[in-house]
C-alpha positions in Angstrom: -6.0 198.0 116.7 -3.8 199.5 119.4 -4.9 200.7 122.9 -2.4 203.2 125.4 -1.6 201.2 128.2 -4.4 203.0 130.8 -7.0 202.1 128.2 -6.0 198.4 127.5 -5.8 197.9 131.0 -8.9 199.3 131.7 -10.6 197.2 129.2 -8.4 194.2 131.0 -9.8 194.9 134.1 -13.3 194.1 133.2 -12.2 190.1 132.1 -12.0 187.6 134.3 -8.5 186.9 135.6 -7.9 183.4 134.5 -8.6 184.8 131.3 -5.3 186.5 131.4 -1.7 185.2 130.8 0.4 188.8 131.5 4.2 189.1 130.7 6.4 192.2 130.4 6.0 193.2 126.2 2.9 190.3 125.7 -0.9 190.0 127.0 -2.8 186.8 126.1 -6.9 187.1 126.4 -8.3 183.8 125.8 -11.5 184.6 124.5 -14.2 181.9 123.4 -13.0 181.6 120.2 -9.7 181.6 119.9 -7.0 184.0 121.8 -5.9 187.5 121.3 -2.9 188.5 121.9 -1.6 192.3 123.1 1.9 193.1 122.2 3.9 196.2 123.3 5.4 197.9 120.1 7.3 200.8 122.9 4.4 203.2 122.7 1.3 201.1 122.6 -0.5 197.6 123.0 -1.6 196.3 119.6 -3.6 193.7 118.8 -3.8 191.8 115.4 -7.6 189.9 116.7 -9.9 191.7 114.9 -8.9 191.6 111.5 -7.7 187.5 112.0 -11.2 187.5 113.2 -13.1 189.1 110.3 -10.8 186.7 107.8 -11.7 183.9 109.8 -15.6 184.6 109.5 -15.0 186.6 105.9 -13.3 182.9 104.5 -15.0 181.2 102.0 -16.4 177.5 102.9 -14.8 174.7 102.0 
């Protein structure tokens, strides 16, 4: 999933800010679960979160 940088920082500015770890190329949102993180790939923020979340919930008990 990938986001310009207006409309990942929109949706940033809506969580709370000790939520938030921001660096130049990386955003970290720790979420409830478990943390997403935003990476700058030079033309957009991606984000890997939900498809490790839909494997996570999608995994077969143990």
């Amino acid at each position: 999933m990938c986001l310009t940088t207006q409309a990942l920082y929109l949706f940033l500015s809506m969580m709370p800010a000790d939520r938030l770890d921001l660096t130049e190329g990386r955003v970290i949102l720790r979420a409830d679960t478990r943390p997403a993180h935003w990476v700058y790939n030079g033309e957009k923020w991606c984000t890997m979160a939900p498809q490790i979340d839909a494997n996570y919930r999608l995994k077969p008990a143990a």
